[in-house]
N, CA, C, O and CB atoms as a CASP TS submission, in Angstrom:
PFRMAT TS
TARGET T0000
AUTHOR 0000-0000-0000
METHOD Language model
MODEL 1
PARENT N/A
ATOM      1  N   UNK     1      84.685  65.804  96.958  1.00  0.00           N
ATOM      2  CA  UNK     1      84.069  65.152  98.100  1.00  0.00           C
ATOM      3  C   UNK     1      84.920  63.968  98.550  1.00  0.00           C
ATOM      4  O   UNK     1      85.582  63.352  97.715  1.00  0.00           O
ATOM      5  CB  UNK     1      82.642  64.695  97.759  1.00  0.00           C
ATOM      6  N   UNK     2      84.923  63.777  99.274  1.00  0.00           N
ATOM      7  CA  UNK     2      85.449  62.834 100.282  1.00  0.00           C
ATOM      8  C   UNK     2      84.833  61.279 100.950  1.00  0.00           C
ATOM      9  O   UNK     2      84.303  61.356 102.058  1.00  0.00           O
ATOM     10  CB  UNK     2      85.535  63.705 101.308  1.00  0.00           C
ATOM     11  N   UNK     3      84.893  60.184 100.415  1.00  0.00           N
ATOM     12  CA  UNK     3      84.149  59.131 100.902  1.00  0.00           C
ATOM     13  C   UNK     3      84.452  58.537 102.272  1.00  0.00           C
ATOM     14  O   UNK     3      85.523  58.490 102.876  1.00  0.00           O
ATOM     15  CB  UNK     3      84.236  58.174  99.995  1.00  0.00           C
ATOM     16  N   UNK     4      83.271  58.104 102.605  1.00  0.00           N
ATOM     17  CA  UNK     4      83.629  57.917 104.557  1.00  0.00           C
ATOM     18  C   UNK     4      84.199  56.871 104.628  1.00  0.00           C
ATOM     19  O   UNK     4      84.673  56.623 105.737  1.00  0.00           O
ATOM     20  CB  UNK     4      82.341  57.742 105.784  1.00  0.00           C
ATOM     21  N   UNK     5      84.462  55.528 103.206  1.00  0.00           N
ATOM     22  CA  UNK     5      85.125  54.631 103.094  1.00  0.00           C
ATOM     23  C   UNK     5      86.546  54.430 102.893  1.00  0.00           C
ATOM     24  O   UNK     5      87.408  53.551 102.871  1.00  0.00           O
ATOM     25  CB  UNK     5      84.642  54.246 102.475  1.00  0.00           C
ATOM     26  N   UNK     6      86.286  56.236 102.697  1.00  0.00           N
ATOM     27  CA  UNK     6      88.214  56.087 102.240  1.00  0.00           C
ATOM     28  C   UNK     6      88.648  56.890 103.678  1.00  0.00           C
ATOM     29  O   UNK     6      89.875  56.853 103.769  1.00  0.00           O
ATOM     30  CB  UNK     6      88.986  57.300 100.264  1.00  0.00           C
ATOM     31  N   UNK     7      88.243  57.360 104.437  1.00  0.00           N
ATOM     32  CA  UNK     7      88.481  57.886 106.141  1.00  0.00           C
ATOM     33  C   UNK     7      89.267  56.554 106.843  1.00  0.00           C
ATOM     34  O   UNK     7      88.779  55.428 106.928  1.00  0.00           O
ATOM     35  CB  UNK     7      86.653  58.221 107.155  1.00  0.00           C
ATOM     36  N   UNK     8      90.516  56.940 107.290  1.00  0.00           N
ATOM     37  CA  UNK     8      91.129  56.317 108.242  1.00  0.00           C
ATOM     38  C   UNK     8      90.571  56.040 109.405  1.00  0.00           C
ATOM     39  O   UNK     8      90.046  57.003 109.965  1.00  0.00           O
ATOM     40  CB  UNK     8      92.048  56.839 108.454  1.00  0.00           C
ATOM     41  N   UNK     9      90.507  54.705 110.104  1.00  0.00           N
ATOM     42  CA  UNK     9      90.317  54.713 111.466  1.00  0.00           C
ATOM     43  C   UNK     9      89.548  53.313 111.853  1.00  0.00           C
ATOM     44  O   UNK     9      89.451  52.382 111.054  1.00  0.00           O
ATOM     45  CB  UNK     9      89.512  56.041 111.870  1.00  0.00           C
ATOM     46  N   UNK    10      88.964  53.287 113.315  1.00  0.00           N
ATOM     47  CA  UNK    10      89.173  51.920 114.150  1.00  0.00           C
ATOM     48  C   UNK    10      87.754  51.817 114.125  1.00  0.00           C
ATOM     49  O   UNK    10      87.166  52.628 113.410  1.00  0.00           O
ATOM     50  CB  UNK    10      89.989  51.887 115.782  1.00  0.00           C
ATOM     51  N   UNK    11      86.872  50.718 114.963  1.00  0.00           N
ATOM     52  CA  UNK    11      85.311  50.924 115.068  1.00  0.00           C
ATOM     53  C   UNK    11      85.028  49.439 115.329  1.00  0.00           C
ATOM     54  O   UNK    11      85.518  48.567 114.611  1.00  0.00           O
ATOM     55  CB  UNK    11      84.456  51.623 113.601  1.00  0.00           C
ATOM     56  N   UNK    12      84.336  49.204 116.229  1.00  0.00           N
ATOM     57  CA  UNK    12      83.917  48.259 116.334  1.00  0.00           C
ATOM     58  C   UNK    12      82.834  47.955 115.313  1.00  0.00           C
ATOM     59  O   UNK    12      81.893  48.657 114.943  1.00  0.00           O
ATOM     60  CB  UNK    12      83.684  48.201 117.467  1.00  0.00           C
ATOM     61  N   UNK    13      83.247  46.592 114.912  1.00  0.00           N
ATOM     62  CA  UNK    13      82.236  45.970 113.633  1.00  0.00           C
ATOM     63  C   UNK    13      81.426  44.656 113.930  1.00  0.00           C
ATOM     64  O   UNK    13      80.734  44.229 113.006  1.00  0.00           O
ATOM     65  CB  UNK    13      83.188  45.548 112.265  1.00  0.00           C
ATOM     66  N   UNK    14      81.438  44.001 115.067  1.00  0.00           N
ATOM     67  CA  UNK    14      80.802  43.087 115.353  1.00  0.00           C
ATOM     68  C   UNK    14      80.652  42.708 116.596  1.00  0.00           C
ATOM     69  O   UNK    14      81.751  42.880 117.123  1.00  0.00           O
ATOM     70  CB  UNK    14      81.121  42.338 114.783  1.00  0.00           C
ATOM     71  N   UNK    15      79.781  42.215 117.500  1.00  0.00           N
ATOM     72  CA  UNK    15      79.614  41.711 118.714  1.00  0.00           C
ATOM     73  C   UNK    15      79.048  40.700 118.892  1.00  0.00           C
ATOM     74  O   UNK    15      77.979  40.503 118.314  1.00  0.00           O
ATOM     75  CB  UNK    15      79.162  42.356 119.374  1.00  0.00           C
ATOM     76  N   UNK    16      79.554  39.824 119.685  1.00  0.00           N
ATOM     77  CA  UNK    16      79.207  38.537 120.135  1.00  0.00           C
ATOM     78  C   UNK    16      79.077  37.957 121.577  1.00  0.00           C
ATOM     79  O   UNK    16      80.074  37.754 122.269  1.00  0.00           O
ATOM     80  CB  UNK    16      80.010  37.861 119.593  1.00  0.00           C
ATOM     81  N   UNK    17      77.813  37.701 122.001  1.00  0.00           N
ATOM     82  CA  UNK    17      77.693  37.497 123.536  1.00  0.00           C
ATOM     83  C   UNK    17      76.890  36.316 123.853  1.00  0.00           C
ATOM     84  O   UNK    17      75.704  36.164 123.559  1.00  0.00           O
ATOM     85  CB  UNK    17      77.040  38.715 124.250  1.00  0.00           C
ATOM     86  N   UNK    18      77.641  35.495 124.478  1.00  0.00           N
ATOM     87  CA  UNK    18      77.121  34.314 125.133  1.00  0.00           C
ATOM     88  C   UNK    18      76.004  34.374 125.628  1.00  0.00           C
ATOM     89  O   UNK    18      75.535  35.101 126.504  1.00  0.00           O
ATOM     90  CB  UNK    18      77.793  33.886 126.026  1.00  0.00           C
ATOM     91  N   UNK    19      75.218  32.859 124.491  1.00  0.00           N
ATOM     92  CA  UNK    19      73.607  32.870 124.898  1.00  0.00           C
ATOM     93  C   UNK    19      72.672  34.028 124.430  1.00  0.00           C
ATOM     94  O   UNK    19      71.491  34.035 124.779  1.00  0.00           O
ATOM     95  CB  UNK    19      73.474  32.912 126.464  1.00  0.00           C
ATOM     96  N   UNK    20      73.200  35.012 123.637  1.00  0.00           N
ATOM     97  CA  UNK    20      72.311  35.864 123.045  1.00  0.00           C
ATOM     98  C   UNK    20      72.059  35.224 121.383  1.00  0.00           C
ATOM     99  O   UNK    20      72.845  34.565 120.702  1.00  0.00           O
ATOM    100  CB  UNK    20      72.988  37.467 123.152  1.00  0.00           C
ATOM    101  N   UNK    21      70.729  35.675 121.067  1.00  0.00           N
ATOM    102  CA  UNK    21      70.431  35.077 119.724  1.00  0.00           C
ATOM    103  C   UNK    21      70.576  36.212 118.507  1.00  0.00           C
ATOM    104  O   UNK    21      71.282  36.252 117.499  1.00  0.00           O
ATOM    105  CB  UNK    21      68.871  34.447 119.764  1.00  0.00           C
ATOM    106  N   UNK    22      69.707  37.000 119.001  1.00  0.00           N
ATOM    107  CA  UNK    22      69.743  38.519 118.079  1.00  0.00           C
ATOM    108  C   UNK    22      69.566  39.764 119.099  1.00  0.00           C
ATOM    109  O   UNK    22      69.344  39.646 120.304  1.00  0.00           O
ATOM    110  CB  UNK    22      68.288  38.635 116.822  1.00  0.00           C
ATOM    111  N   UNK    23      69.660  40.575 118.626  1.00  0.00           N
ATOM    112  CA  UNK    23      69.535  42.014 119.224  1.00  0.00           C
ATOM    113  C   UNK    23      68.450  42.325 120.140  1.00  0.00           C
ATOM    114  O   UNK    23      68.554  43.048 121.132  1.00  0.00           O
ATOM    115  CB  UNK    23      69.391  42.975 118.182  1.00  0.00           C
ATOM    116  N   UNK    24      67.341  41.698 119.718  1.00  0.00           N
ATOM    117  CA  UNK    24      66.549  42.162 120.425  1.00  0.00           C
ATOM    118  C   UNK    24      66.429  41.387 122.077  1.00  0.00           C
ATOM    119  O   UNK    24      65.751  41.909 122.961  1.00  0.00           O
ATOM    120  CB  UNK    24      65.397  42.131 119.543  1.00  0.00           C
ATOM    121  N   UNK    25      67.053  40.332 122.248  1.00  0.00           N
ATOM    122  CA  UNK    25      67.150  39.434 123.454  1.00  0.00           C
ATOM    123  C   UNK    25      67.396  40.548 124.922  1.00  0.00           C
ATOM    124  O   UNK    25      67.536  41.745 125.170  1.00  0.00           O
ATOM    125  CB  UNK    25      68.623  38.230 123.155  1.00  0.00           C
ATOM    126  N   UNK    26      67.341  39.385 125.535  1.00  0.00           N
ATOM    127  CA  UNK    26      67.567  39.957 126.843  1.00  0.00           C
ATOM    128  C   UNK    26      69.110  38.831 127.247  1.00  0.00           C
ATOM    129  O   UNK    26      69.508  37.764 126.779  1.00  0.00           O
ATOM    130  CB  UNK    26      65.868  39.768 128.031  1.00  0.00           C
ATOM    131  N   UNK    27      69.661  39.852 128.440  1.00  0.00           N
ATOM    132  CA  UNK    27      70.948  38.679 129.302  1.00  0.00           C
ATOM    133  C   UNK    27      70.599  38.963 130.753  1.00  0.00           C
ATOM    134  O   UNK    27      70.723  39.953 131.474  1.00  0.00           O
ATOM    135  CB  UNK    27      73.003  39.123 129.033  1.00  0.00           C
ATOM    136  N   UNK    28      69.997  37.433 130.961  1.00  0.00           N
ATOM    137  CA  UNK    28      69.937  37.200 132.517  1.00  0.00           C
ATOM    138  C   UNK    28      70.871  38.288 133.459  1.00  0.00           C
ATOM    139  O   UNK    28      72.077  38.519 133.368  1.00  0.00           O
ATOM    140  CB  UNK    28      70.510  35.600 132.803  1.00  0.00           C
ATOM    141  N   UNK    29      70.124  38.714 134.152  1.00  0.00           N
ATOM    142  CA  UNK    29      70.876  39.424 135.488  1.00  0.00           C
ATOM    143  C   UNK    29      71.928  40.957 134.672  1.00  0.00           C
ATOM    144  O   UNK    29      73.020  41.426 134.993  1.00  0.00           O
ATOM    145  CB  UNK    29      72.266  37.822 136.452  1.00  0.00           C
ATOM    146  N   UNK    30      70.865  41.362 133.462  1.00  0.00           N
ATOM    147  CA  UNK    30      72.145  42.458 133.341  1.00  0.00           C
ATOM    148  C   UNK    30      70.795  43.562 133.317  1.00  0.00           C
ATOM    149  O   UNK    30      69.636  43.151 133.366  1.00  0.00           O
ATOM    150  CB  UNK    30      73.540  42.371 131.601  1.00  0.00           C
ATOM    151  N   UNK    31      71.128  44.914 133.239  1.00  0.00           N
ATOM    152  CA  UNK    31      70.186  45.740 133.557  1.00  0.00           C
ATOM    153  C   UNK    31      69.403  46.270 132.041  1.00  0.00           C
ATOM    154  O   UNK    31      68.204  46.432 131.813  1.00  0.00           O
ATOM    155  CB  UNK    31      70.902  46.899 134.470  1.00  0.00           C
ATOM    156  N   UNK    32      70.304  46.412 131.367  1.00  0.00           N
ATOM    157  CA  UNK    32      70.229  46.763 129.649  1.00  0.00           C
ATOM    158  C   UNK    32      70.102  45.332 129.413  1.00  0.00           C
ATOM    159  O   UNK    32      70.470  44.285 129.946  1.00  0.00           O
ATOM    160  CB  UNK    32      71.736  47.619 128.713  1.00  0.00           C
ATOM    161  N   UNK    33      69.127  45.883 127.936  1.00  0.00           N
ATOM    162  CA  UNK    33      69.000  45.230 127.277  1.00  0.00           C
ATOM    163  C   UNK    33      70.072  44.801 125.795  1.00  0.00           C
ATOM    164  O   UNK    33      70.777  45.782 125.558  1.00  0.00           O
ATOM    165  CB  UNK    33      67.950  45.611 127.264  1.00  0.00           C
ATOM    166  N   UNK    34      70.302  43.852 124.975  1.00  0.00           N
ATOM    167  CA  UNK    34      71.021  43.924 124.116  1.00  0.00           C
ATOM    168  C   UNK    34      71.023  44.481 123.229  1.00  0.00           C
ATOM    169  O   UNK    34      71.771  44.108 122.326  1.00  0.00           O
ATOM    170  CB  UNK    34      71.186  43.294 123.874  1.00  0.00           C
ATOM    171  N   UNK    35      70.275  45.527 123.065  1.00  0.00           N
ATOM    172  CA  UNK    35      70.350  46.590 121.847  1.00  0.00           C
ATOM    173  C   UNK    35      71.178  47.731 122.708  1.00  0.00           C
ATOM    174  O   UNK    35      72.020  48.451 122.171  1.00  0.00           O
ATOM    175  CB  UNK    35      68.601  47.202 121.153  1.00  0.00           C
ATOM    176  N   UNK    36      70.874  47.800 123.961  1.00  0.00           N
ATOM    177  CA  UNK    36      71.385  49.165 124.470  1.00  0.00           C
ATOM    178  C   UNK    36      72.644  48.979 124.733  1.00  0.00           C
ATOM    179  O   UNK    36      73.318  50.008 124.700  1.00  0.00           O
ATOM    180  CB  UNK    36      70.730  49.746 125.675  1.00  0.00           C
ATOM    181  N   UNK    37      73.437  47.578 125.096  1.00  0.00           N
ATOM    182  CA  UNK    37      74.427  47.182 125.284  1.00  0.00           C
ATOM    183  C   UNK    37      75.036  47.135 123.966  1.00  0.00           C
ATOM    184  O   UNK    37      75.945  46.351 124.242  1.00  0.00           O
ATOM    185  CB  UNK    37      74.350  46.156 125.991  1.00  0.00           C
ATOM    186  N   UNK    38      75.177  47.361 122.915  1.00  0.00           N
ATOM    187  CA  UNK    38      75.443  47.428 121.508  1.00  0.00           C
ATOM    188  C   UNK    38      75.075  48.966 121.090  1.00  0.00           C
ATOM    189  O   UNK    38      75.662  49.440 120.116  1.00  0.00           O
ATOM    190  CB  UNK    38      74.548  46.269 120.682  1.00  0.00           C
ATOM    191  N   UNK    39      74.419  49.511 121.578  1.00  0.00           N
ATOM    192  CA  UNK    39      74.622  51.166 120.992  1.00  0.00           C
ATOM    193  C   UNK    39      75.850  51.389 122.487  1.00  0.00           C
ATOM    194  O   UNK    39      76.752  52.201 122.282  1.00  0.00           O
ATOM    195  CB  UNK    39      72.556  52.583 121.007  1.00  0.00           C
ATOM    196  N   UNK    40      75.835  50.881 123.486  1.00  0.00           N
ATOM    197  CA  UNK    40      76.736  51.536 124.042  1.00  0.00           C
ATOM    198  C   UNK    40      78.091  51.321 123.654  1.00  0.00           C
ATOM    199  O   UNK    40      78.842  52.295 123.711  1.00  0.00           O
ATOM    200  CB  UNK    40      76.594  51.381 125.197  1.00  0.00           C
ATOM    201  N   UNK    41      78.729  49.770 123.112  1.00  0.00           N
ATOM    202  CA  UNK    41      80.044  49.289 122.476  1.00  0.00           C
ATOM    203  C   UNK    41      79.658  50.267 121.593  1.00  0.00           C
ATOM    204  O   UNK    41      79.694  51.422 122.018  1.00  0.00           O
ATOM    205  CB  UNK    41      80.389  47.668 121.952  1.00  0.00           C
ATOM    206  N   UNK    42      79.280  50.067 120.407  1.00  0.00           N
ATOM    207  CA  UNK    42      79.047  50.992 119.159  1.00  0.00           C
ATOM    208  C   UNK    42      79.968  52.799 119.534  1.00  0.00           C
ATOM    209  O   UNK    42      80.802  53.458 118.913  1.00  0.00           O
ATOM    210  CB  UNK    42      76.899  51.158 118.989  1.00  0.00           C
ATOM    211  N   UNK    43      79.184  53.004 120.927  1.00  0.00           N
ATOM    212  CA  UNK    43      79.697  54.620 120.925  1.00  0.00           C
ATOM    213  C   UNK    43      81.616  54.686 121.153  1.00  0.00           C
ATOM    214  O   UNK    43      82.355  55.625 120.859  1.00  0.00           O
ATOM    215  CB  UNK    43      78.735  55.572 122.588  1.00  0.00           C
ATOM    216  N   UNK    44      82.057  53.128 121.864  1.00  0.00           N
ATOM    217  CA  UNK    44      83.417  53.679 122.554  1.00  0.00           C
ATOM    218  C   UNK    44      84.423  53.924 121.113  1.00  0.00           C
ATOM    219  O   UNK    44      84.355  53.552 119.942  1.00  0.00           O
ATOM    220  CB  UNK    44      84.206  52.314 123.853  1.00  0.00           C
ATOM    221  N   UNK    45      85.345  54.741 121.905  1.00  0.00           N
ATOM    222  CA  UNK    45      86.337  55.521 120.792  1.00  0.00           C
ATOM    223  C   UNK    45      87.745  54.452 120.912  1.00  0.00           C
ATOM    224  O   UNK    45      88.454  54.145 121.871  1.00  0.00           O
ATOM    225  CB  UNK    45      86.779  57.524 121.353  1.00  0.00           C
ATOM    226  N   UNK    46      87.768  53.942 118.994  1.00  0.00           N
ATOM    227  CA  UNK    46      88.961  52.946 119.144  1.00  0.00           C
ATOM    228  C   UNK    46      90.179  53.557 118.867  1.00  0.00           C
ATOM    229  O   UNK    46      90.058  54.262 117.864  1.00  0.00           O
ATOM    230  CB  UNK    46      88.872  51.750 118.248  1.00  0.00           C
ATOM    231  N   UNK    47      91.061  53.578 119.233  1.00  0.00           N
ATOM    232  CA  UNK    47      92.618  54.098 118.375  1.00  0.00           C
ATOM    233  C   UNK    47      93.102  52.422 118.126  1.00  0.00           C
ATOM    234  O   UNK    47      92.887  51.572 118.990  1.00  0.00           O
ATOM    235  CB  UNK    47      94.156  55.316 119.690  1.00  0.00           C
ATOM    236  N   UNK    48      93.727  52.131 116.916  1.00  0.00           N
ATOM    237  CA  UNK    48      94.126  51.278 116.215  1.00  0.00           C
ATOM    238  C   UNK    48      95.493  51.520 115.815  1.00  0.00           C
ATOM    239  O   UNK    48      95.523  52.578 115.186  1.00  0.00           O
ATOM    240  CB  UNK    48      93.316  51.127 115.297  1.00  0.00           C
ATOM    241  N   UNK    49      96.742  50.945 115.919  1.00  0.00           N
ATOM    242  CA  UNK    49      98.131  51.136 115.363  1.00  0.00           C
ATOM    243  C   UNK    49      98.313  50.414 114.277  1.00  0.00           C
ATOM    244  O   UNK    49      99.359  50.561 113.644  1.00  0.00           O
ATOM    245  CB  UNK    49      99.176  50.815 116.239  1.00  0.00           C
ATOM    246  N   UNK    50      97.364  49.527 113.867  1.00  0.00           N
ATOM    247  CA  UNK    50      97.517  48.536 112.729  1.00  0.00           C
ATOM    248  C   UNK    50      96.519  48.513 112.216  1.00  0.00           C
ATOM    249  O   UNK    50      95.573  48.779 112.957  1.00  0.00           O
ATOM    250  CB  UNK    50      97.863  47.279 112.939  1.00  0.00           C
ATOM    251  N   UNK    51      96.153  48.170 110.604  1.00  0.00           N
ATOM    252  CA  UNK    51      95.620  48.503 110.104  1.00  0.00           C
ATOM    253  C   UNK    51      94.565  47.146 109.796  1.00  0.00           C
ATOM    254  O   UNK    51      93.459  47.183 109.257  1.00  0.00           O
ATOM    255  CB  UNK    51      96.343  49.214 109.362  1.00  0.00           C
ATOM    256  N   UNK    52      95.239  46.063 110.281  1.00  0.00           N
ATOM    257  CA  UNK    52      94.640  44.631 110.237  1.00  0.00           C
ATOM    258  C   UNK    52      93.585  44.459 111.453  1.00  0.00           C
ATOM    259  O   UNK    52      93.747  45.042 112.525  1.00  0.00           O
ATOM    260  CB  UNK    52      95.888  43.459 110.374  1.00  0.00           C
ATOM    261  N   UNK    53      92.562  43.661 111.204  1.00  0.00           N
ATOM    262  CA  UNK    53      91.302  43.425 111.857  1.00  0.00           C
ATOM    263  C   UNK    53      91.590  42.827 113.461  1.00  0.00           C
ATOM    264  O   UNK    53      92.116  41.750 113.740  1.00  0.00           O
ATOM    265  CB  UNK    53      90.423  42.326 110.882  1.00  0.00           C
ATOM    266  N   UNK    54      91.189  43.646 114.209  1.00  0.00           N
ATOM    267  CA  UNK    54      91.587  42.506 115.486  1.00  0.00           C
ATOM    268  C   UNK    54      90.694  42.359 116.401  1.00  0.00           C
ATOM    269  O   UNK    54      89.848  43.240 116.553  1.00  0.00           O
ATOM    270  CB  UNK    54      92.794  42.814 116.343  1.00  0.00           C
ATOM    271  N   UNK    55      90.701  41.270 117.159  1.00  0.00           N
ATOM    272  CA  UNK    55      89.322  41.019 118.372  1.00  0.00           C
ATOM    273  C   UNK    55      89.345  41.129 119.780  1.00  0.00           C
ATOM    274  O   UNK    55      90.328  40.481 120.137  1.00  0.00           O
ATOM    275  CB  UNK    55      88.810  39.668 118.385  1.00  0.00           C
ATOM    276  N   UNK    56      88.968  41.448 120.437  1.00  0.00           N
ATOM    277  CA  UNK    56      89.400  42.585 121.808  1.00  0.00           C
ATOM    278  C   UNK    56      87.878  41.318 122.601  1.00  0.00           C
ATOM    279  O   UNK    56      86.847  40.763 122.221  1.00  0.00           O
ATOM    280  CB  UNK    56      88.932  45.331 121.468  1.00  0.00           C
ATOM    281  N   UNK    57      88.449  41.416 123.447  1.00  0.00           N
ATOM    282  CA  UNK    57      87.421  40.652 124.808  1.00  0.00           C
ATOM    283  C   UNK    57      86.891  41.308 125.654  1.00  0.00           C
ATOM    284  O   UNK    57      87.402  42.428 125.655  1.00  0.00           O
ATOM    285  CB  UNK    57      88.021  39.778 125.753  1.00  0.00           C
ATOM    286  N   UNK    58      85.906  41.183 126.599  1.00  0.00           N
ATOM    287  CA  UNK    58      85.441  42.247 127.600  1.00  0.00           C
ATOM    288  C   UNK    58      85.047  40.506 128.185  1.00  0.00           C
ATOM    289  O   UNK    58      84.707  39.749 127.276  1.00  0.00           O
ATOM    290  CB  UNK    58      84.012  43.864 127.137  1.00  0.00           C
ATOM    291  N   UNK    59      85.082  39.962 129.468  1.00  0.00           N
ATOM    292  CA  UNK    59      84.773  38.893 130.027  1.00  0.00           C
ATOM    293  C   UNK    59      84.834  39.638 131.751  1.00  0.00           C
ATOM    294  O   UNK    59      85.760  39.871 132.527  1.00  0.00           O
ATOM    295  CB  UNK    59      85.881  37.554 129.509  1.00  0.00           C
ATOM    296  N   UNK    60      83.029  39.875 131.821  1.00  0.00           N
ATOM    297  CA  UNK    60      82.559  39.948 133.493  1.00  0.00           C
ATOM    298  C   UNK    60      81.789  39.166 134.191  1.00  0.00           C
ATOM    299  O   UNK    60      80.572  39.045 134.046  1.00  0.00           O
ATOM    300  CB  UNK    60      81.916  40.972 133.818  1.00  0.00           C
ATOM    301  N   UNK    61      82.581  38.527 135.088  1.00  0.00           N
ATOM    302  CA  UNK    61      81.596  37.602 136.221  1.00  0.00           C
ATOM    303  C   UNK    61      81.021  38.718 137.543  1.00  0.00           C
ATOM    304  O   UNK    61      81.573  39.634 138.152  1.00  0.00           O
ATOM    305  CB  UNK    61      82.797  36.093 137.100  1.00  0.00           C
ATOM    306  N   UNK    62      79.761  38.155 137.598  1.00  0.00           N
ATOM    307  CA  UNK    62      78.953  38.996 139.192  1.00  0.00           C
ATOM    308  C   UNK    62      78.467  40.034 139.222  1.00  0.00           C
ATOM    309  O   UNK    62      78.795  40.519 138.139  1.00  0.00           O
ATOM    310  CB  UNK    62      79.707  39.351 140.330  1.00  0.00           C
ATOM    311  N   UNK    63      78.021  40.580 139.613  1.00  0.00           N
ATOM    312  CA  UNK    63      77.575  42.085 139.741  1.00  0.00           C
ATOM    313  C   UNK    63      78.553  42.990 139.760  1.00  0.00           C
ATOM    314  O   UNK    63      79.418  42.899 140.631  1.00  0.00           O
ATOM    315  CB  UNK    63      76.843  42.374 140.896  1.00  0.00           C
ATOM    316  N   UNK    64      78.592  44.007 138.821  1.00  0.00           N
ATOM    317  CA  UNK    64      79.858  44.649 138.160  1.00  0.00           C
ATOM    318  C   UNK    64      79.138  45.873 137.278  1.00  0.00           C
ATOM    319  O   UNK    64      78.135  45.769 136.572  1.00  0.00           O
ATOM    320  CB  UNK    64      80.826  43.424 137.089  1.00  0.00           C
ATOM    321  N   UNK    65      79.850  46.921 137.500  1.00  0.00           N
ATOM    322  CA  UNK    65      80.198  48.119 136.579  1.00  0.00           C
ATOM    323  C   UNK    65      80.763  47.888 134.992  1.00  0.00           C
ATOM    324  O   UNK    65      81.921  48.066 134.614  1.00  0.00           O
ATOM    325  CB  UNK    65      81.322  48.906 137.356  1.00  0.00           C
ATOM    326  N   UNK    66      79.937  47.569 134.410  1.00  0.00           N
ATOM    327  CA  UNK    66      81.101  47.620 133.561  1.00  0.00           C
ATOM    328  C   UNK    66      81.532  48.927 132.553  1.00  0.00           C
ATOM    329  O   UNK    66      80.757  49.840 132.271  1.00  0.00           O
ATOM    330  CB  UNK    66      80.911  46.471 132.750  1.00  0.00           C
ATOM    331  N   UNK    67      82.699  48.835 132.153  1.00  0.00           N
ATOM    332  CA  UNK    67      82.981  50.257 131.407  1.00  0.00           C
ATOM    333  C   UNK    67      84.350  50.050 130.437  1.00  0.00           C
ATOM    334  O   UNK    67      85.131  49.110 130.582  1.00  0.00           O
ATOM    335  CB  UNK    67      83.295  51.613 132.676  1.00  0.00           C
ATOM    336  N   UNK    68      84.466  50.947 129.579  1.00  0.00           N
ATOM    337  CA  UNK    68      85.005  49.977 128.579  1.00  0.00           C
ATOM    338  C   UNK    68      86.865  50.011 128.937  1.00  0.00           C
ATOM    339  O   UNK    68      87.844  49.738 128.243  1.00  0.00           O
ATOM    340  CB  UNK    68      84.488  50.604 126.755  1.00  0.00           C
ATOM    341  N   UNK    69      86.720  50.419 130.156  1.00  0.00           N
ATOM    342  CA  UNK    69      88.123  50.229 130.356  1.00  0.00           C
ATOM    343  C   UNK    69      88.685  48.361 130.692  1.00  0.00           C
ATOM    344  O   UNK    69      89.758  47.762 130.766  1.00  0.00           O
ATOM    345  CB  UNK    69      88.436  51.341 131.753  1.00  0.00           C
ATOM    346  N   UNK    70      87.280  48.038 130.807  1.00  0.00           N
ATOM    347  CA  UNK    70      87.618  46.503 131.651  1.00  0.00           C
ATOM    348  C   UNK    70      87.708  45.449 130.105  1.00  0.00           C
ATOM    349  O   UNK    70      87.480  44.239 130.110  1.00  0.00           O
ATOM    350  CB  UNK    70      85.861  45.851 133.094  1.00  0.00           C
ATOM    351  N   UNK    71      88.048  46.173 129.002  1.00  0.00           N
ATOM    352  CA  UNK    71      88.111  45.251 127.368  1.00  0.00           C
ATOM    353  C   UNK    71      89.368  45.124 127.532  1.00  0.00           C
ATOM    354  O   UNK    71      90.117  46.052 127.837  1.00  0.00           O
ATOM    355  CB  UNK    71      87.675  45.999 125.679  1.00  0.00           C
ATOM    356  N   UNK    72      89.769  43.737 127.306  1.00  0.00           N
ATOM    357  CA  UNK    72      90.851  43.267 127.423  1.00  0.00           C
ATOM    358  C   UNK    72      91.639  43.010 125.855  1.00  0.00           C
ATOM    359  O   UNK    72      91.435  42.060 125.099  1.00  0.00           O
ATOM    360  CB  UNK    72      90.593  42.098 128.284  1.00  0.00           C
ATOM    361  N   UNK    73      92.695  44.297 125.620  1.00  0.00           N
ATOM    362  CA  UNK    73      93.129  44.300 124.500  1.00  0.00           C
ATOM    363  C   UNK    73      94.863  43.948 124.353  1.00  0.00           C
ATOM    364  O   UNK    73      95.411  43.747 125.437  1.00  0.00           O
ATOM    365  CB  UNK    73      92.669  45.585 124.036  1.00  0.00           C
ATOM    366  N   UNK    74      95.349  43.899 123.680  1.00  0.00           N
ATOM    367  CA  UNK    74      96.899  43.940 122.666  1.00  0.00           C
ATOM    368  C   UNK    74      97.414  45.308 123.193  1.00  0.00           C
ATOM    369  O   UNK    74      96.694  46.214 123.613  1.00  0.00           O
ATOM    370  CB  UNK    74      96.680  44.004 120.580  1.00  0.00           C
ATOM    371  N   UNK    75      98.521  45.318 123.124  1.00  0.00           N
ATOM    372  CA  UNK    75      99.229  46.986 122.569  1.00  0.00           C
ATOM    373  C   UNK    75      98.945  47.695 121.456  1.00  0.00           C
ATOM    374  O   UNK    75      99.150  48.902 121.332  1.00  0.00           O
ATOM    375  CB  UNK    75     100.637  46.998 122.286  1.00  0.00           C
ATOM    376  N   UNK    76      98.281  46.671 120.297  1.00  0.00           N
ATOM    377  CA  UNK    76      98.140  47.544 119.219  1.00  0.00           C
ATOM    378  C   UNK    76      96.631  48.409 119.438  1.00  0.00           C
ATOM    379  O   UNK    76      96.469  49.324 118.631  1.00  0.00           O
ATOM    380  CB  UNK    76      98.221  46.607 117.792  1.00  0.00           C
ATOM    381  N   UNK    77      95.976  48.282 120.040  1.00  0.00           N
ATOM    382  CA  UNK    77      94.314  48.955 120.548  1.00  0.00           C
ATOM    383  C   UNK    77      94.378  49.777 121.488  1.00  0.00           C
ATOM    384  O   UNK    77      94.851  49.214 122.475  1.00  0.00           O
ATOM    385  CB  UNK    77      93.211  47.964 121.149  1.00  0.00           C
ATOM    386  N   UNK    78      94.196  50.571 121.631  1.00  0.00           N
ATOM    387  CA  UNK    78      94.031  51.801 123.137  1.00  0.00           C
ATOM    388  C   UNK    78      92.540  52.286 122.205  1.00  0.00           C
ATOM    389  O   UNK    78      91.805  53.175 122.634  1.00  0.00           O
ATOM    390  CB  UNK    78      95.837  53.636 123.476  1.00  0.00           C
TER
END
């Protein structure tokens, strides 16, 4: 058998959003709530070139689409 700890690969492991307290909150003027906004990060697919921990930004002002092309990363993240 095979442990899912010993599986190669990328994943988002933490999120952090201005003015939110815990999961269950709400963010002024967004349509989702912060649980749904966290199963949706949770689903995107990371490719990683390095094997060291790194922190990627997503920063939207105004009424906006967002989608995870607008995460503002390194060369080492696609």
């Amino acid at each position: 058998r095979v442990l899912l700890a010993s599986l190669p690969g990328a994943a988002v492991t933490s999120i952090n959003i201005d003015g939110v307290l815990h999961e269950f909150d709400t963010v002024p003027g967004v349509r989702e709530d912060v649980m749904q906004i966290i199963l949706n990060i949770k689903g995107i697919a990371v490719k990683s070139y390095v094997e060291d921990e790194k922190i990627i930004e997503l920063d939207v002002e105004g009424p906006a689409e967002v989608t995870a092309g607008d995460i503002l990363t390194d060369s080492d993240i696609e």
